[in-house]
C-alpha positions in Angstrom: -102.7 276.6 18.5 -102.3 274.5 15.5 -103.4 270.4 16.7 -100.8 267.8 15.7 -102.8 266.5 13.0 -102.3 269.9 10.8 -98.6 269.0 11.4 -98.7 265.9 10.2 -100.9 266.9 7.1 -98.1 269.2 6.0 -95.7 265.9 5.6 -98.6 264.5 3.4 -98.8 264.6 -0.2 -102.1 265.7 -2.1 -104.2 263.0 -2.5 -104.7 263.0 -6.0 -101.0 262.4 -6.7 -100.2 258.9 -5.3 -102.7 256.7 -3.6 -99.7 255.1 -1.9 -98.6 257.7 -0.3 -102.4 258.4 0.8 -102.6 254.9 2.6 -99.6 255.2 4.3 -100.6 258.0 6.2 -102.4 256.3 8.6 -100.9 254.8 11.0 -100.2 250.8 11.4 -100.5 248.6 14.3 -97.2 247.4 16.0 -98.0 243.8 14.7 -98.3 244.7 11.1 -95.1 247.0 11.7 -93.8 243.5 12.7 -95.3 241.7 9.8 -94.1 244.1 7.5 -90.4 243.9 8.7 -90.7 239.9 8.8 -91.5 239.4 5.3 -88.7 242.3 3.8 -86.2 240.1 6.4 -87.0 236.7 4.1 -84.4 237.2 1.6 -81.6 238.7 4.1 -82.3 235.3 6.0 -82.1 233.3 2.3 -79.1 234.7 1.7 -77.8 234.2 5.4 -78.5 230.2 4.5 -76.4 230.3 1.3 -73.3 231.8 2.4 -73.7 229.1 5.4 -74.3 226.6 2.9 -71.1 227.4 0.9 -69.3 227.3 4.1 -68.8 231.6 5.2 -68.3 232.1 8.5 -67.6 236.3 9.3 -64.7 237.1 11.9 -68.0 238.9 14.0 -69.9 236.1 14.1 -67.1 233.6 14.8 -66.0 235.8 17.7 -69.2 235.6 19.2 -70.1 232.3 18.9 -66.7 231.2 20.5 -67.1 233.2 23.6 -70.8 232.1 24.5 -69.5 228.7 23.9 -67.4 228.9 26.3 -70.3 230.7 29.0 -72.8 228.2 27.9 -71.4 224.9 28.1 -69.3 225.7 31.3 -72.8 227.2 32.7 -70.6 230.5 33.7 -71.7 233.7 32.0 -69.0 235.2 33.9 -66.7 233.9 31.3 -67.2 236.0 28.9 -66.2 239.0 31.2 -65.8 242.6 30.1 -65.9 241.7 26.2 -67.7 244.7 24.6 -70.3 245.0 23.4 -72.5 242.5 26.0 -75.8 242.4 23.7 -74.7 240.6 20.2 -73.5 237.7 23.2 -76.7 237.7 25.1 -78.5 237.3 21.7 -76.5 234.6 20.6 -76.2 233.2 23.6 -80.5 232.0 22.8 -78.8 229.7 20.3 -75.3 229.0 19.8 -75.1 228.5 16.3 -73.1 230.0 13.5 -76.8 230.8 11.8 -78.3 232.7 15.4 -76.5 236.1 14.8 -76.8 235.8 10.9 -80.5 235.0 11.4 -80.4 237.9 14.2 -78.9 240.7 11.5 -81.2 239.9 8.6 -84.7 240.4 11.0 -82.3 243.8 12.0 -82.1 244.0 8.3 -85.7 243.5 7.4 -87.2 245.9 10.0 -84.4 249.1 8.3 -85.7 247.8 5.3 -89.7 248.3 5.9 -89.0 251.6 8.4 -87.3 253.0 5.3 -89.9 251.8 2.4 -92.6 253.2 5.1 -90.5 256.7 5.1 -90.6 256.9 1.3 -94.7 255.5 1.1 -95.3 259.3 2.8 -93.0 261.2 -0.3 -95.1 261.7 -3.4 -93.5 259.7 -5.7 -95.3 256.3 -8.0 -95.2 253.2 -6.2 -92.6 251.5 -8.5 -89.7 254.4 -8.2 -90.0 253.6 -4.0 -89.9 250.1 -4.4 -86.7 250.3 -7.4 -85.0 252.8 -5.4 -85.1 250.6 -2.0 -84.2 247.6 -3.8 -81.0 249.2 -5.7 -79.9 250.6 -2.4 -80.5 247.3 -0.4 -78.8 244.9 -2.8 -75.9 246.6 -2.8 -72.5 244.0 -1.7 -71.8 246.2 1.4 -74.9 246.7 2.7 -75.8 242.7 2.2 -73.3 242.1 4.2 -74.1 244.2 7.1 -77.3 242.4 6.5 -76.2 239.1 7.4 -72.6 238.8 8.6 -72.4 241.7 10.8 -75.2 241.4 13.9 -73.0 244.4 16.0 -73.5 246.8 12.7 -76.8 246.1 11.4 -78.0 246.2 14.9 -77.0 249.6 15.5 -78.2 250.8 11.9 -81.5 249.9 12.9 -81.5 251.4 16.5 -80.4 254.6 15.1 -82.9 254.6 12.8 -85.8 253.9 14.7 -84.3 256.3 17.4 -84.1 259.0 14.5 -88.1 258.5 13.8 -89.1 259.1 17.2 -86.4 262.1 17.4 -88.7 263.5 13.9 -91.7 262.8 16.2 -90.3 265.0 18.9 -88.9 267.9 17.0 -91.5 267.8 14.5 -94.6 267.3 16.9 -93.0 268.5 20.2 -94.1 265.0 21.6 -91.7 265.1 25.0 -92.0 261.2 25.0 -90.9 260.4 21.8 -87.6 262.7 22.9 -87.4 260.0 26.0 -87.8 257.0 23.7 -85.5 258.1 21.2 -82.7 258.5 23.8 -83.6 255.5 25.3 -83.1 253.4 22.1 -79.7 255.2 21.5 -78.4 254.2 24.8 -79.5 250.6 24.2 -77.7 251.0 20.8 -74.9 251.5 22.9 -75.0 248.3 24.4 -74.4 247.0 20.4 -71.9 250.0 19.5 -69.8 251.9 21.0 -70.4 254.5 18.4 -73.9 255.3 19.6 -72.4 257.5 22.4 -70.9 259.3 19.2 -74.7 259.3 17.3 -76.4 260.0 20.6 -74.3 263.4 21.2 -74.9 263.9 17.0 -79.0 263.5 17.5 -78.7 266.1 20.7 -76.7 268.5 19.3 -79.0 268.6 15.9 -81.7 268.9 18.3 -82.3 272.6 18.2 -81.7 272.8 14.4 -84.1 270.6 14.0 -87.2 271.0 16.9 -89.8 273.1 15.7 -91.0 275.7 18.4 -94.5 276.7 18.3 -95.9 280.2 19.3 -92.1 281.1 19.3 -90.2 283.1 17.1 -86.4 282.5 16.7 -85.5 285.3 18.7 -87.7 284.2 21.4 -86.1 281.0 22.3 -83.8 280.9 24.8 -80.8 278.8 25.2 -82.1 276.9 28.4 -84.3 275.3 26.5 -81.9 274.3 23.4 -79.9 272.7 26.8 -83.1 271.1 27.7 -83.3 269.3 24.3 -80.1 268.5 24.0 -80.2 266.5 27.6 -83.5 264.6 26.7 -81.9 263.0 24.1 -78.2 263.0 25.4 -78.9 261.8 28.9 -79.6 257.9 28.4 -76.9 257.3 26.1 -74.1 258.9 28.6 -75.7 257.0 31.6 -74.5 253.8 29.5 -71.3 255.1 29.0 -70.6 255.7 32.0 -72.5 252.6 33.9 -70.2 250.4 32.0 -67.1 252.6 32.8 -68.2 252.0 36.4 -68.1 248.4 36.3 -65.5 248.1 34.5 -63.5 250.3 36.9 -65.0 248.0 39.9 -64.3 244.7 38.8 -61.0 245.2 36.6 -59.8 248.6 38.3 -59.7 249.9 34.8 -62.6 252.2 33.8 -61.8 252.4 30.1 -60.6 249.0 29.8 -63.5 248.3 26.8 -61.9 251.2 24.8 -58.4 250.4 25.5 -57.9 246.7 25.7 -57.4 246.0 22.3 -58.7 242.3 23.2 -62.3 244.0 24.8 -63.6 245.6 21.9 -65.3 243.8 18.9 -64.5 246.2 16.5 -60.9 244.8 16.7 -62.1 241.8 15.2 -63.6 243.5 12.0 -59.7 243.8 10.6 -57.2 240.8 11.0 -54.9 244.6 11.3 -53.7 245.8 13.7 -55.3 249.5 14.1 -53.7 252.7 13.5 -54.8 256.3 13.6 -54.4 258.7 10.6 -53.9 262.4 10.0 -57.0 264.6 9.6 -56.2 265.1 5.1 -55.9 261.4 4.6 -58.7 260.5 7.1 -61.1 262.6 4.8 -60.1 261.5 1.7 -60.3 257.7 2.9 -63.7 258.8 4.2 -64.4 261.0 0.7 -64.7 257.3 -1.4 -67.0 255.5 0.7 -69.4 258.8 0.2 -68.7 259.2 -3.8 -70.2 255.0 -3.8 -73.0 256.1 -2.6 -74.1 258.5 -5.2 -77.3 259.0 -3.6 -76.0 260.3 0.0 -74.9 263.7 -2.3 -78.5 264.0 -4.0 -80.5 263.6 -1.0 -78.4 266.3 0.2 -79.0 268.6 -2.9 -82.9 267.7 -1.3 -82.1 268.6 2.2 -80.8 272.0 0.9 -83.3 272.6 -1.4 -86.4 271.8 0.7 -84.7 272.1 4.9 -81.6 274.0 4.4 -81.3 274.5 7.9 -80.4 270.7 8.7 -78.1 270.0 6.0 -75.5 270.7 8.3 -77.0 268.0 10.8 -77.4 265.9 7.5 -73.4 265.6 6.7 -72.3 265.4 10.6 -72.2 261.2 10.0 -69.7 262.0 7.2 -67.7 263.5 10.2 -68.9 261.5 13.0 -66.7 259.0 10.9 -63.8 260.9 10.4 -63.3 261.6 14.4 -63.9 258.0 14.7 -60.8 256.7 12.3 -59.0 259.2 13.8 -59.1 257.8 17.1 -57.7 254.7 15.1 -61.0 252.9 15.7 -62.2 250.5 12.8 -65.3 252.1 11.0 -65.7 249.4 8.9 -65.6 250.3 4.8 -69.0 248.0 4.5 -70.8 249.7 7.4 -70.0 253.8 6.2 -71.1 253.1 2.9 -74.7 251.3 4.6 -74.1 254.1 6.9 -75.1 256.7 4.0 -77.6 254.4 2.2 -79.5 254.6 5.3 -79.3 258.5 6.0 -79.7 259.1 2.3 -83.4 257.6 2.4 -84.1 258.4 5.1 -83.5 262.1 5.0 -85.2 262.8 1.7 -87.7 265.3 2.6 -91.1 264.3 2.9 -92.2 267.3 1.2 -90.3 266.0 -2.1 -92.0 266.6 -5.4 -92.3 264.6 -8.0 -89.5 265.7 -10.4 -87.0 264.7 -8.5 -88.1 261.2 -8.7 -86.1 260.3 -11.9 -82.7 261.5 -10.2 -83.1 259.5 -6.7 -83.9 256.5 -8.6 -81.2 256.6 -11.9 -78.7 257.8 -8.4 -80.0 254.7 -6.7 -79.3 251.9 -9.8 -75.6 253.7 -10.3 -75.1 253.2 -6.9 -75.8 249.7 -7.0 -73.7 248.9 -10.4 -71.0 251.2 -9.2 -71.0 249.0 -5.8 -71.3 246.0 -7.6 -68.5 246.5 -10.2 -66.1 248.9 -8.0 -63.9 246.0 -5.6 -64.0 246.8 -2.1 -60.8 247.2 0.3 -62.4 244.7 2.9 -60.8 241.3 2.1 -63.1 240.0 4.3 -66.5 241.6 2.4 -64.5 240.8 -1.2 -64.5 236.8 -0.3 -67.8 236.6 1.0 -68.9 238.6 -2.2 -66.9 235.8 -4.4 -68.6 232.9 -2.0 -72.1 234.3 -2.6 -71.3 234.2 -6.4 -69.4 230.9 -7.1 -71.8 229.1 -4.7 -68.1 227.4 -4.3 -66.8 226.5 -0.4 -63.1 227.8 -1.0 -60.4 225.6 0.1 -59.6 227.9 3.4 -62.9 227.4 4.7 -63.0 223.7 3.9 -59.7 223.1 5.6 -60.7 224.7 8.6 -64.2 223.4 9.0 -62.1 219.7 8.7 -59.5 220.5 11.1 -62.3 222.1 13.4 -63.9 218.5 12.9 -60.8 216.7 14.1 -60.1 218.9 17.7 -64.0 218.8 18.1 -63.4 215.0 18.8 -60.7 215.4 21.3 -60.7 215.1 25.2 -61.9 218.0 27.4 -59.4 220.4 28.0 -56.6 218.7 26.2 -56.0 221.7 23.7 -53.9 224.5 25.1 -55.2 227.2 23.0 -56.2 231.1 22.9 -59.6 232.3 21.7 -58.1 235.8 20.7 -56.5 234.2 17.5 -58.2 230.9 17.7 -61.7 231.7 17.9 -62.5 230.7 14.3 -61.7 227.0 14.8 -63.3 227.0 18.7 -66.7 228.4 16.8 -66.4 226.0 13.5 -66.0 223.1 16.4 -69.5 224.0 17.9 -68.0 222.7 21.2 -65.4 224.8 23.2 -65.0 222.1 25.8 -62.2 220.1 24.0 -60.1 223.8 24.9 -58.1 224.8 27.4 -58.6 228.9 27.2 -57.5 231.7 29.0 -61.1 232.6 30.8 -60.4 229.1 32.8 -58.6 229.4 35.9 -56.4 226.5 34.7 -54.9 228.0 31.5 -51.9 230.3 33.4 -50.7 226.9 34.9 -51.4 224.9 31.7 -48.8 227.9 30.3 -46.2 227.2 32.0 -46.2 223.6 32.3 -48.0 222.4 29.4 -46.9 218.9 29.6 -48.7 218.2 32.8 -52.2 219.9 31.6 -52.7 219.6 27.8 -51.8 216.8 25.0 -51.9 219.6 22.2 -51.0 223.4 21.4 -52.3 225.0 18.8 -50.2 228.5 18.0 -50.6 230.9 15.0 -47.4 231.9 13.7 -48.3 235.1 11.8 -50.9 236.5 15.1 -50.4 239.6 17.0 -48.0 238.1 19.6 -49.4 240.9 21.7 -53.2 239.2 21.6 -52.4 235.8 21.5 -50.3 234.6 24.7 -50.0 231.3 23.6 -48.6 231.9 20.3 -46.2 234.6 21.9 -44.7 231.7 24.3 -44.4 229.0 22.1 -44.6 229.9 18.2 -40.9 229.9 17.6 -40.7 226.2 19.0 -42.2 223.7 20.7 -42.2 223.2 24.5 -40.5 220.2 25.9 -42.1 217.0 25.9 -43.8 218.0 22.5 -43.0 217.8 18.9 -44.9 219.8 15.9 -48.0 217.0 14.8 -49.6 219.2 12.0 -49.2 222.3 10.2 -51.8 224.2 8.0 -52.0 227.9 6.7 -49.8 229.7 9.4 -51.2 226.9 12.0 -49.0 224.9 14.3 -50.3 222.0 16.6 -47.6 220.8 19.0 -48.5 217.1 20.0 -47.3 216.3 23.4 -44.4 212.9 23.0 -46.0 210.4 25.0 
């Protein structure tokens, strides 16, 4: 029986072709795998600090930051409740800050970054092409903003990916715990995604295509142990699922409630929209150019086909993985798809890649990074931190709201009748939730209906959802008695109460 080491050497390139790739066959030590992903996290973290600087604050990471405020400073984890997903809140919870999950993402950032440059050190290609074809990939707009304003998405990226290198370890090597830990890390992933249930059933599925039997032909396998596979990696990530169903069902009588509030999940907050499904045809072609920017997806398929036809079906089941997504009218962002394929491209380019094909992958990689860089995006959101990162300029929105944010910051405890589901912005620019009066306290249904005896102000949004925001629902149209309008801004109303 052939030892795992023979297994590994077929992965390696000849020695006399890239000394490179000859070093990076041996193995590293957890703390220079640590190292490594610190130093590649430097500039995600330097380019966290300037869009802080110029005064960008992401709808994720404003959304976060409001809620722990609120369980932090009223020593009540409790109040932050059933919001999904609990991890991206226990990590920012270390340091309420609008830098923490920034800071968070770009070490997320830095550790994809090294796994993937570590992938390519094992392909036979020169040093520099790695390095170019890395950097044209990771400078892309969309994935730089994963990078640093999105701690839920580049979170997950990273799980999956390091769950997808012990998942190679166990199909390649039959190693049976590398199968536990890459369940494992998917069903922690799911703790920062919902969509890792979606990956998890993707990785199990692929399973069989993808272990590598030995001493069996293909007509010797039988389909018990394809099952078997399929629940090793399958299992953790549906014990997740449904744990969190269960809870949900025992303290809010609602099982689904995560996946049906439209207030629970954070991926409402990715789109100030309000989410609708679409038709399988316009789904696809919606999906069809996020793939076309990212040239590269396509040619490390054309590799995939040339070298391991057998997976390239497991190799486009993202692409599709995303389609059944929007079709449930769930928000796969446009900026996490297209880092979505920039991941999968490099890291399924098969290890046994010659050198000609060097050239393509890295002309592929610099048109995917002027085609990204010159192509606008449909995110509003990614399009005006793109502009921020550029001018170096604080626009006058986020000046205005950073100096109203200054202004209720300074007023009394609970004297602002308010909702965080539209005014979570201004409660995380404030730093300081306490001046609030929101609807995790036990005071805020009273404070409702008799404003006048609770609050001195009420702040209302005029254009919000009237469905999220109960505040605004009640008293947008007018003020309540006993209080006149005291400032308007954007589509912001503060009602002062007539003393």
């Amino acid at each position: 029986m052939a030892s795992v080491e023979s297994f590994r050497s077929l992965a390696r390139p000849p020695k006399a072709q890239d000394k490179t790739a000859e070093i990076s066959a041996q193995d590293l030590t957890l703390g220079q795998h640590l190292l490594f992903s610190l130093i590649l996290a430097l500039p995600f973290i330097g380019l966290s600090l300037l869009a802080a600087q110029a005064g960008f604050l992401s709808n994720q990471h404003a959304h976060l930051i409001a809620k722990v405020l609120q369980a932090i400073e009223h020593r009540r984890l409790e109040l932050i409740g059933f919001t999904y997903p609990p991890l991206p809140f226990l990590l920012t919870a270390l340091w309420p800050h609008p830098l923490t999950p920034s800071i968070i993402a770009s070490l997320a950032a830095g550790g994809t970054a090294w796994l993937l440059f570590y992938h390519l050190l094992k392909i036979p290609f020169p040093a520099w092409t790695k390095v170019l074809l890395l950097s044209a990939l990771a400078f892309a707009p969309a994935n730089l903003f994963i990078a640093t304003q999105s701690l839920t998405e580049m979170a997950t990226l990273f799980l999956f990916l390091v769950a997808w290198l012990a998942f190679l370890r166990f199909t390649r090597y039959g190693e049976t715990f590398s199968g536990f830990i890459s369940g494992l890390i998917l069903g922690l992933a799911f703790y920062f995604n919902a969509y890792a249930l979606f990956f998890s059933l993707l990785y199990a599925l692929a399973s069989p295509l993808f272990y590598e039997w030995r001493r069996l032909s293909a007509g010797e396998r039988k389909w018990q142990a394809d099952l078997t596979l399929v629940i090793v990696v399958s299992f953790p990530s549906l014990l997740a699922f449904f744990s969190w169903a269960y809870l949900n069902w025992v303290f809010t009588g609602n099982a689904w409630l995560f996946l049906t509030d439209p207030t629970a999940p954070l991926y409402t907050f990715f789109s100030p929209t309000e989410l609708t499904s679409l038709d399988f045809f316009a789904t696809v072609a919606y999906s069809l150019q996020e793939v076309i920017r990212a040239p590269l997806y396509l040619v490390s398929a054309v590799l995939v086909a040339v070298y391991v036809p057998k997976r390239l079906l497991a190799y486009f089941a993202p692409f599709w993985m995303i389609v059944v997504v929007r079709m449930f009218g769930w928000n796969y962002t446009e900026a996490m798809a297209i880092a979505t394929y920039s991941v999968v491209a490099v890291a399924g380019i098969p290890t046994r890649t010659t050198r000609p094909w060097d050239k393509l992958l890295l002309v592929m990689a610099v048109f995917h990074l002027l085609l990204n860089l010159n192509s606008p995006y449909l995110s509003n959101e990614l399009k005006i931190w793109e502009e921020v990162i550029r001018s170096q300029d604080r626009r006058a929105g986020d000046a205005l709201e950073i100096q109203v944010a200054e202004w209720l910051c300074q007023q009394p405890p609970q004297s602002i009748l308010a909702d965080d589901r539209a005014a979570y912005r201004l409660v995380a620019r404030c730093g300081d939730a306490k001046p609030f009066l929101l609807p995790a306290e036990g005071e805020f249904l009273m404070a409702l209906h008799a404003p006048a005896q609770f609050v001195s102000y009420i702040l209302v949004q005029r254009s919000s959802n009237p469905s999220l925001d109960q505040v605004s629902q009640r008293y947008a149209p007018a003020p309540p008695s006993g209080f006149r309008i005291g400032a308007i801004w954007q589509d912001w109303v503060l009602y002062q109460r007539v003393e």
